[in-house]
N, C-alpha and C positions, 0 to 999 in steps of 0.2 A: 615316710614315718609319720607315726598322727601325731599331732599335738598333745603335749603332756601339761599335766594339773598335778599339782601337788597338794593333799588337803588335811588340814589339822582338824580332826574332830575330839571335841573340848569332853574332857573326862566330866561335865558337869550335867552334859548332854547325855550319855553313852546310860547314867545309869536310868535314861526314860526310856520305858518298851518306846511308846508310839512314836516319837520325834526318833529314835534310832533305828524303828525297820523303816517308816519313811526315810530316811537317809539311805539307810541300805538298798530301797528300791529303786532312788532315784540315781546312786550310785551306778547300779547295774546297769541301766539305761547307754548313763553316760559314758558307761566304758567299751558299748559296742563304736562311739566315732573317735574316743581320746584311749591315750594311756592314761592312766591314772597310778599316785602312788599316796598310799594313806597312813596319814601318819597319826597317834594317839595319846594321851596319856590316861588319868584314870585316879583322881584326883581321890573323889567320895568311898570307889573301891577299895583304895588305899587304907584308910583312914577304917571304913567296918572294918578290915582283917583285921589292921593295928587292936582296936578294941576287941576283936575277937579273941586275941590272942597275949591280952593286958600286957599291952607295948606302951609305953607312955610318949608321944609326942612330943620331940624338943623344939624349940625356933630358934634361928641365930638371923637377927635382923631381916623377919618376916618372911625365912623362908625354914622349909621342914631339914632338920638336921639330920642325916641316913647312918646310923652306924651301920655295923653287921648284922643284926638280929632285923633291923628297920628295914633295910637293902634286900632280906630274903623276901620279906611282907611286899614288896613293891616289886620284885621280878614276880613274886607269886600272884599278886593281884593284875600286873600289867599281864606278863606273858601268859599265864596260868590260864586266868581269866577275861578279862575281856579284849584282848585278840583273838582268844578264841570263839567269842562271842560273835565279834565283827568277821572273821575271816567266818565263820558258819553260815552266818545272814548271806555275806553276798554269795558265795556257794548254792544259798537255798535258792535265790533269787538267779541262777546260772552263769557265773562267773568263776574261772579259774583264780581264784587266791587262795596268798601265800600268804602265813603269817611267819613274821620273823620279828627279832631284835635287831635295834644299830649293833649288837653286840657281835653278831652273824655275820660270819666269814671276815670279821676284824673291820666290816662298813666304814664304822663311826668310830675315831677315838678321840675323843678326849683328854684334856688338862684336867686333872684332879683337880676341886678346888679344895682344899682341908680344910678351911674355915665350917665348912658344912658338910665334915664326912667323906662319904663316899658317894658324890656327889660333882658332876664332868659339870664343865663350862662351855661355853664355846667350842664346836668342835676343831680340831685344828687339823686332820684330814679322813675326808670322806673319801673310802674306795669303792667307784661304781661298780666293780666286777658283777657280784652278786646281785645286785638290783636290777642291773642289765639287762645279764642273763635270763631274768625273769621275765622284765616286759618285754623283749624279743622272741619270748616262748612261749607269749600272748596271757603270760600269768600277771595279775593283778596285785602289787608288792603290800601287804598290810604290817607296820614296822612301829613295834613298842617301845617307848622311850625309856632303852635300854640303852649303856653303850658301854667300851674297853677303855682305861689307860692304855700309854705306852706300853708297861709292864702285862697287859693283859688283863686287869682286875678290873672286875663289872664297876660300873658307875652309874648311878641315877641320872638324867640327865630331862632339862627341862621339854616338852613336847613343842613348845612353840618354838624355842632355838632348836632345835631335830629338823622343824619341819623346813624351817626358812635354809638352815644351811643347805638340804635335800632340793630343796626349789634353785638355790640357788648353784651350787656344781653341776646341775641337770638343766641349768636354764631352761627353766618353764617356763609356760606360756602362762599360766597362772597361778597363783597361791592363793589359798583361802583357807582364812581360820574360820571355822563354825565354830559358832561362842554362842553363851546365855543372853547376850545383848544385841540390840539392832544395830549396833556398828559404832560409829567415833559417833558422841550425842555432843550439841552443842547447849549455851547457857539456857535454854526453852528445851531440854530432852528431846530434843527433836535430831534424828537420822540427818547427819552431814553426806551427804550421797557421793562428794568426790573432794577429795583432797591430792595437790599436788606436793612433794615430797618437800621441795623451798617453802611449805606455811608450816611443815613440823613444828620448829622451832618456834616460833611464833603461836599457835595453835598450845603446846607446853607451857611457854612466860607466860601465858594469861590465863592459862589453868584451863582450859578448854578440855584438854589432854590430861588425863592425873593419875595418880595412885599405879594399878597393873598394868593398864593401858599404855603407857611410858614406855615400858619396854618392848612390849607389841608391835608399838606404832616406830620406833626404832629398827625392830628388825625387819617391817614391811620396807620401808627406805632402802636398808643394805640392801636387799634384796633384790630391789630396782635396780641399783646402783652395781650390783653383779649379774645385771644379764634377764632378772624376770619380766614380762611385761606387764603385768597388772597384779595388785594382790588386794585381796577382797578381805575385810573381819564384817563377818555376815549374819544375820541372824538363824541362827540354825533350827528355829520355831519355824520358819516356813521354809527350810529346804534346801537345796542345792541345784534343783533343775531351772526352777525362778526364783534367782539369787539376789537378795537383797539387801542391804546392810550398808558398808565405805568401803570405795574404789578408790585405792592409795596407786598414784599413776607417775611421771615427769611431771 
């Protein structure tokens, strides 16, 4: 069995041609010695349709509030559009992928949270069947942070919690968020290259760690802590073939 990578690439990125076919090529690469399973969101996408289609944006304590009308704009834009954006790149570049939703074949469900809609938290189980299946039939999984309640109704659901749970019930060999930033920066903006999961904490009380980053750098930890071996927030300006950014380790 090859080694698998599980890789979040940052809806901030996704809306640059050049940094996204470079990714795509280097993806393709990578997928003839690993499996890979790529996960997304689609932040900026989002946000044009909203305006295209005079949706007004809510916030409830700095995050986007989804009703129903908000919810169709964000399966439209994630699944609609840019999976299929990404799942065509690596196609052009000669890789069997597959674009889907956590929503597909019931993958991913989710705890509603209602504070913020319709709109999943945490997942609380992932069914590999269908992911599996996939990369056993040499297809390459491309999966829009989409996902079900109990009841079956679609939820929003954040792309960096998708990706870590995904890494983590498939124990990967690595996780790496491609992000706008060269990784955890310390008080001189300068790339901290390795961090062990015991300075988190520490690393957070002195503010080293802040703002989105928080929660990031918490789910690289779980992560650890269920099985991954290494998880990368990279800068995704220069790439994925030579990976550069913080390597969140033991």
């Amino acid at each position: 069995m090859k080694p698998l990578t599980v890789v979040k690439f940052g809806g901030s990125l996704s809306s640059n041609v050049k940094i996204r076919d470079k990714f795509l090529e280097e993806t393709a690469k990578i997928s003839r010695t690993q499996n890979i399973i790529l996960v997304h969101g689609g932040g900026p996408e989002i946000n044009t349709l909203l305006e295209k289609f005079a949706i007004e944006s809510r916030f409830v304590d700095g995050l986007r509030f989804t009703d129903a009308k908000t919810l169709e704009i964000v399966e439209m834009a994630l699944s609609g559009k840019v999976n299929r954006i990404l799942t065509t790149g690596l196609i052009k570049n000669g890789v069997n992928a597959v674009g889907i939703s956590g929503k597909d074949g019931r993958s991913v469900i989710c705890k509603q949270l209602k504070k913020f809609g319709l709109v999943g938290g945490e997942p609380i189980k992932i069914d590999k069947k269908l992911i599996n299946t996939l990369i056993k039939n040499g297809f390459l999984p491309v999966i829009a942070s989409i996902a079900a309640d109990v009841k079956g109704n679609v939820v929003n659901v954040n792309a960096d919690t998708l990706a870590a749970s995904i890494a983590a019930i498939f124990r990967a060999r690595r996780l790496i968020f491609l992000t706008d930033v060269a990784g955890v920066l310390d008080e001189n903006k300068t790339t901290i290259k390795k961090i062990k999961i015991s300075e988190i904490k520490t690393l957070i009380r002195n503010r080293t760690i802040i703002g989105g980053m928080i929660p990031k750098i918490k789910g690289c930890a779980d992560s650890i802590k269920k099985g991954v071996k290494e998880v990368w927030i990279a800068d995704g300006m220069n790439g994925i073939l030579d990976i550069k950014g913080t390597v969140i380790k033991i």
